[in-house]
Steps between C-alpha positions, in 0.01 A plus 500: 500500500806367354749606230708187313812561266621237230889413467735387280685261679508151335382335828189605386307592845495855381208624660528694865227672712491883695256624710337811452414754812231517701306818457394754766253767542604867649642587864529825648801412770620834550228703683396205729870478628577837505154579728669166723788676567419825568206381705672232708847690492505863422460736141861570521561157519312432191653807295868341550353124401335738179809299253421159576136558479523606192723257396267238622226672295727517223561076487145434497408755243736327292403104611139565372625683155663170376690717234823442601791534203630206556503192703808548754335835536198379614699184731632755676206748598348130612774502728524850650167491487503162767723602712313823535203327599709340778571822713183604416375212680701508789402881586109537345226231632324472188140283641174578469527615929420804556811616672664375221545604098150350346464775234758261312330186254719344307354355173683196270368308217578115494752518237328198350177540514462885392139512683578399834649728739597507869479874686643497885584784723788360570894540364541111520299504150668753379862356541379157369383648215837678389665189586274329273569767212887489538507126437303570190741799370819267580264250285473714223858608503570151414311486230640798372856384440590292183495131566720409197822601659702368789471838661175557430388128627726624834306806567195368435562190746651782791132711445335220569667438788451789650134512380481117720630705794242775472252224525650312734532839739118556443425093645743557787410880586212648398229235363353387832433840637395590171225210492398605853111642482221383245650700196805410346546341111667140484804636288706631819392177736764307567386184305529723172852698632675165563378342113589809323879500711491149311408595194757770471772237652416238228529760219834672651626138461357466172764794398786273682401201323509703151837594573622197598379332185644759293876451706475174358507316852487108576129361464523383858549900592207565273327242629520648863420826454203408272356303739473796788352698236203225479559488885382865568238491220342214655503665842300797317246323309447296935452862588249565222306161538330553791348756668451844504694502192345229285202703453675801457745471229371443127565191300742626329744569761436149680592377129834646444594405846378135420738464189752709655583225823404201192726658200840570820469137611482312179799768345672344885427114377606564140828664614554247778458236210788646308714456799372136541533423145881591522500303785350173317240477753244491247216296693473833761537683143170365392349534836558877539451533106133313581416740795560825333271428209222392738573823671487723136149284414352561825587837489292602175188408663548828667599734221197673401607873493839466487722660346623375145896538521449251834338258332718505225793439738319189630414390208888502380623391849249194426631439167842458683414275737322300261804481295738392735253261698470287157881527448511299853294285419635383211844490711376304773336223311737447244820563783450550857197306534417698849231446675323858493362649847207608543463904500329461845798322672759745443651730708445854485700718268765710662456901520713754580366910558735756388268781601368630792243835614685795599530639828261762529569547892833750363276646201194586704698613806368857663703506761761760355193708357467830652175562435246602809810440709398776736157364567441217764172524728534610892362144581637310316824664530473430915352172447828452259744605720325310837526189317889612337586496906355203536683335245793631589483372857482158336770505313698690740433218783581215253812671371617525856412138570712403178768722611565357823493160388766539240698716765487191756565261225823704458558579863432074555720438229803686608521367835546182325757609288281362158534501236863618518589191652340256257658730247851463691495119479430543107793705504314837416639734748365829579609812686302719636398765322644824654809316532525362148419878432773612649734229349396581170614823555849413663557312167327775242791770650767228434529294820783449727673348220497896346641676797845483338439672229436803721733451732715533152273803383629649830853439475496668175271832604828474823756476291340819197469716801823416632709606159279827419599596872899415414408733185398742673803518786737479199334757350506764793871336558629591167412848556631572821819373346512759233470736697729439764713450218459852360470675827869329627637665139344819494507561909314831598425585182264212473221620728234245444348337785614155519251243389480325859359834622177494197442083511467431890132455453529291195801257690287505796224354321672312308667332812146478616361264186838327564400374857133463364651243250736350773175410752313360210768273367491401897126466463508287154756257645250402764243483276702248270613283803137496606429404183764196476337418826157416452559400138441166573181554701354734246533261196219320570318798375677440193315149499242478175250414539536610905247196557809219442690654852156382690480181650390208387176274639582164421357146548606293825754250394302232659153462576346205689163485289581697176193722476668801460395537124094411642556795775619750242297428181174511786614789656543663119159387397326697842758813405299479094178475633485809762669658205151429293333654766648767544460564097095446556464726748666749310263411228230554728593835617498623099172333477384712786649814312382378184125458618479832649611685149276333357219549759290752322232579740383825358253409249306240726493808770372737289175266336456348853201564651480294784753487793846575489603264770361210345673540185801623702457151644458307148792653367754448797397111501764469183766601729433199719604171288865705498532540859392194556800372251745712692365395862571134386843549328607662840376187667679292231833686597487418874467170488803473238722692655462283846556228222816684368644571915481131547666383175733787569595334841567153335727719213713699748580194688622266236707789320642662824355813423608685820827535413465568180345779574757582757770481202308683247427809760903508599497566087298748509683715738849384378344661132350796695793583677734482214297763336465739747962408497486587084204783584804658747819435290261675169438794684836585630635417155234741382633799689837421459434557095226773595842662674792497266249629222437784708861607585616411151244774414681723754872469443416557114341833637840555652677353237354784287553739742857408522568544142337820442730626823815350315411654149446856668861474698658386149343829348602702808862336526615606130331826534730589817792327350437771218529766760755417681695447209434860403583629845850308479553689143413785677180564321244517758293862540341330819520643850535310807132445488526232255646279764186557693262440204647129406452429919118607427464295180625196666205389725432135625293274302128479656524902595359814282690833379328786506639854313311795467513715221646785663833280566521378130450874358806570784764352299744635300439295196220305387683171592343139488560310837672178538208359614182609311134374688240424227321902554416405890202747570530835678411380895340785651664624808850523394630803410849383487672161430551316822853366564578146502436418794216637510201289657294541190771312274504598101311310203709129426723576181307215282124431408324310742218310333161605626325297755161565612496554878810285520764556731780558295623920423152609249575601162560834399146596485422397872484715764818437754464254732729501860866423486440180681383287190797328387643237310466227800097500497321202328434535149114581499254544810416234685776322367659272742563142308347188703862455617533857634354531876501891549304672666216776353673782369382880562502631163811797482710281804764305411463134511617254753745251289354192504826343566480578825215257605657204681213326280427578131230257452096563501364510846471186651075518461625450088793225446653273769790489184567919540498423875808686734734237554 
């Protein structure tokens, strides 16, 4: 029936109780569920459900062996085994019906009473029964672990726990429908359930109390936790007192409960005594001394068939308590002279529970268990989702209901300006919240207070532009002076083209970027004035927090009867208590939500055998205390917010609220506008940078252009002066077609030189030209060289870098692209710069210089700051 196990601890309680299993007989589960399904549903059907079948089969093969290795092992088939049982019971009717499963008997043994059994054809027995044998194994896993150590003493008191939960789930879940019928065995009723969830409670503690006497803790500690160690014995041996169990349980058992609750309270008095005696209270001393010997004497009435290691501890706690009651004694008479209490008049010793049964809800769940998940009866599964709709249309028309109170209470609420005006008068402004938004964001970027530092960052982007395009004048200016230079020294003989004939495109576009820069210094000087003009009505943007530029409400500075401070604080308490309202009724709407998840409808659908309406009807009726709540909170809200109008009225009159309001909303759109001002001036600074980063990129494209030009005339200017210092020392073998060949190897920059082969194998002497194109390839087409000025101009003399699609000459890979694309075009396509206004170019045409618009600005759709003047 029961096991016990001795212990070493020097409290000397030492002896603890597990339950053993009940016992079962044989159950075939398998074919009777697997002829269900494919009966009621299909054989395919019950070939894909084949697994959990056998699983199932497999759990109760293994529940009746009892064999387990060890006992977590066992614990947990117990609990796979349970929640099993639970989708089994929500999918197979298992009744002795005949449209039901009544090839099914379960069998159990009363676990203590070996000759009485209960058999049912029902799964209520079934489940009550494995509850029953879990709380044993967690029982006997207590047992198991050595009592003599802290740890040991911990585990021991956490299986017991959990073994008091097992129980405890049994009384709440399963014992009633268990008892239902005329056979059933008293050890899963709930009068036995609820005394062994004591039992296992009082012994858990037990473990505590161990501990805590071994920690060395104050006696009044001791004393506490002793005492709910009686406390929960004493509720056990109630339980076992009366009937059914008094007749039930041997002697024996009754016995060790007996001393159990008698040995815990008198180890509570002598500990409490200790604490008194420290105290010098030593009449109470003697009284509590007194009552815990009575309760040791009393006790041993009772202990036939206990066990000897208990009675040895009461016989030492006695000894104790003897000891230190005639050390009081002796005190009191020849000291304190108290007058001693009688045991009956005082109060009850304190007690304090450090353990409690564990949840078994989370343990036992089978709601994430996929077993039979497939498998739901046509009835019941249209009975399920009827009454899901119906449901649903409950909570749907009471979530609506909620909704459009709260939505009026805000609607209400805002046409009286609350709370923000209450929070006004306290001085806690608030914007609202797309604005504040959008202030937030004015400050993030830097404010108006910022704006000069890019205003700055374009003078300097200005001014680097500005000096790479003097660089690049100089540079092209420098040249052409060389070689005037040469060519007024040398005369005819110096028959280069003159460098104004090859740069044309470059000084057109360079006189191009040099009105481009002239417009947008016109452009960033109205920008800056704008800027020094509305500084002053931006900076309240630059206001933190942006809540100190708003008005303020104040008090009146006189008031006839001085109730202002009555008006507010009442208007303040009505504000806090629609607010409570409105936090109940969103209580009540996750009620609603809460109810339905938990509204598990299923099982009572598929066991029903009457009519679905009236259970349909039973069922609903929990839905109704809710709505009633809600219908009455909405009620509740009307009546306050009339109450909150009228106090309102009394409010806005003593504190002038009109204009207020009239001030704060002038604010609003003083703030607004000044950010759509800062908004404006951003953007236009914005292109402005977005522009002189793009044509910086272009004249250094030009830049390099420029200098590869002036390197190749440097090469070509000493090679000539070489020849025409031979010619002059008469050393010159060339013909008068020399003169002719430097005119072809002098092209304009932006133009291509072609020469065929034939021409080059025509010379005289393999001769390296002045000008020497990085191997331009053979154009097809030309047989000859074409002259000059021919329309299809020559190869540049200097590497272009390569630009993919770009408008500049290609490299010398490309194929040749129309004389038309010169220098002047913008520096990639689609380039324009937010200050250039020209319009679309045709690829191959040459561009219209933007410096001809009247207006170099954006459209006026973009900027009213790149406006034409």
């Amino acid at each position: 029936m029961a096991a016990s196990s001795p212990s070493s601890s020097a409290t000397a309680t030492n002896v603890m109780l597990a339950i053993f299993e009940k016992k079962t007989t044989s159950v075939d589960l398998y074919r009777p569920l697997r002829n269900y399904i494919a009966f009621n549903y299909s054989d395919r059907e019950a070939q894909n459900l084949e697994d959990d079948l056998q699983t199932l089969k497999q759990f109760r093969s293994d529940l009746e062996r009892q064999s387990d290795p060890t006992h977590s092992a066992r614990r947990d088939l117990l609990q796979n085994y349970f929640k099993a049982l639970c989708l089994v019971e929500t999918r197979f009717p298992i009744s002795p019906d005949k449209d039901h499963i009544n090839t099914v008997t379960f069998t159990w043994h009363d676990a203590f009473k070996q000759k009485q059994k209960a058999s049912q054809q029902n799964i209520h027995l079934e489940k009550a029964a494995v509850l029953f044998n879990l709380g044993a194994v967690y029982s006997q896993i207590g047992l198991s672990y050595d009592r003599s150590t802290v740890d040991g003493r911990k585990l021991s008191s956490h299986a017991f726990m959990g073994a008091a939960g097992a129980f405890a789930f049994l009384r709440d879940n399963a014992s009633t429908k268990a008892s239902i019928g005329s056979s059933t065995t008293v050890d899963i009723s709930l009068e036995c359930a609820g005394m062994l969830e004591r039992l296992m409670l009082a012994q858990a503690q037990e473990c505590v109390f161990e501990n805590t006497i071994a920690k060395g803790s104050t006696p009044g500690v001791c004393a506490k936790i002793s005492r709910q160690v009686g406390v929960y014995y004493e509720e056990a041996l109630a339980a076992l007192n009366v009937a059914p169990l008094n007749q039930h349980f041997e002697k024996a058992w009754i016995s060790h409960v007996q001393l159990k609750a008698a040995l815990f309270y008198a180890e509570a008095c002598y500990r409490y005594s200790l604490e008194l005696h420290e105290k010098e209270e030593i009449a109470e001393e003697i009284a509590r001394l007194r009552s815990g010997v009575s309760a040791l004497t009393e006790s041993k009435k009772y202990s036939k068939g206990a066990a000897a290691q208990l009675l040895d501890a009461i016989s030492k706690l006695e000894a104790n308590l003897n000891r230190n009651l005639e050390r009081a004694i002796k005190e009191n008479d020849r000291v304190y002279l108290m007058r001693v209490p009688s045991p009956s008049s005082l109060p009850p010793l304190s007690a304090f529970s450090l353990v409690k049964p564990v949840a078994m809800n989370e343990v036992l769940d089978a709601s994430r268990e996929k077993m039979f998940a497939s498998l739901v009866p046509d009835s019941s599964a249209k009975a399920l989702s009827r009454y899901t709709e119906m449901v649903d249309d409950i909570i749907r028309t009471q979530a609506e209901k909620l909704q459009q109170a709260s939505e009026l209470t805000r609607v209400r609420l805002k046409d009286m300006d609350l709370p923000e005006s209450i929070l006004a008068l306290e001085g806690n402004f608030t914007l609202p919240t797309d604005l504040k938004e959008d202030v937030e964001a004015v400050q993030i970027s830097g404010g108006p207070a910022g704006l000069e530092a890019e205003l700055q960052q374009l003078r300097d982007l200005k001014r680097v532009n500005q000096e790479m395009l003097i660089q690049v004048e100089e540079l092209l200016q420098k040249e052409a002076r060389e070689d005037a230079q040469f060519r007024s020294q040398f005369g005819t003989r110096w028959t280069r083209p003159q460098s104004s004939t090859l740069t044309k495109n470059l000084q057109d576009r360079l006189n191009r970027f040099a009105a481009n820069l002239k417009q947008a210094a016109e452009s960033d000087g109205r920008i800056e004035r704008s800027v020094r003009e509305h500084s002053a009505f931006m900076s309240i943007l630059d206001r933190r927090p942006i809540e100190s530029a708003l008005p303020t409400l104040a008090r009146p500075i006189m008031s006839l009867d001085a109730n202002e401070d009555a008006v507010v604080g009442a208007l303040k308490q009505s504000l806090r208590q629609l607010e409570t309202l409105g936090a109940q009724r969103a209580g009540l709407e996750d009620m609603l939500k809460e109810m339905k998840r938990k509204d598990d409808i299923l099982p009572k659908l598929m066991t029903s055998t009457g009519s679905y309406e009236d259970l349909f009807r039973k069922e609903i009726s929990k839905y109704d205390h809710i709505c009633e709540e809600i219908a009455q909170n909405i009620e509740a809200q009307e009546h306050l917010l009339l109450q909150i109008q009228a106090q309102n009225d009394d409010f806005s009159a003593i504190f002038n609220l009109e204009d207020y309001k009239a001030s704060r909303e002038k604010c609003y759109k003083q703030i607004q506008a000044a950010i759509a001002k800062f908004r404006e001036i951003k953007e236009n600074i914005n292109e402005g940078l977005k522009f002189y980063v793009t044509l910086q990129d272009a004249i250094t494209n030009v830049k390099q252009q420029c200098s590869d030009f002036v390197m190749t005339r440097s090469i070509q200017c000493r090679e000539m002066m070489e020849d025409v210092q031979r010619q002059m020392a008469g050393l010159s073998f060339q013909d008068g077609k020399s003169t002719s060949a430097y005119n072809s190897n002098y092209p304009p920059v932006g133009h291509q030189n072609q020469r065929s082969n034939s021409q080059q194998q025509a010379d005289p002497r393999p001769q390296t030209p002045y000008y020497q194109p990085r191997e331009p390839p053979t154009i097809p087409g030309y047989a000859n060289p074409p002259p000059y000025s021919s329309p299809q101009p020559p190869p540049p003399p200097y590497q272009v870098p390569a630009a993919s699609a770009g408008p500049y000459p290609p490299s010398q890979t490309q194929q040749q692209l129309p004389a038309s694309h010169e220098y002047g075009q913008p520096a990639y396509p689609g380039w324009r710069g937010p200050y250039y206004n020209a319009h679309a170019q045709q690829h191959g045409s040459v561009p219209r210089p933007p410096y001809t618009i009247p207006a170099p600005y954006p459209p006026p759709h973009q900027s009213g700051y790149y406006q034409q003047q």
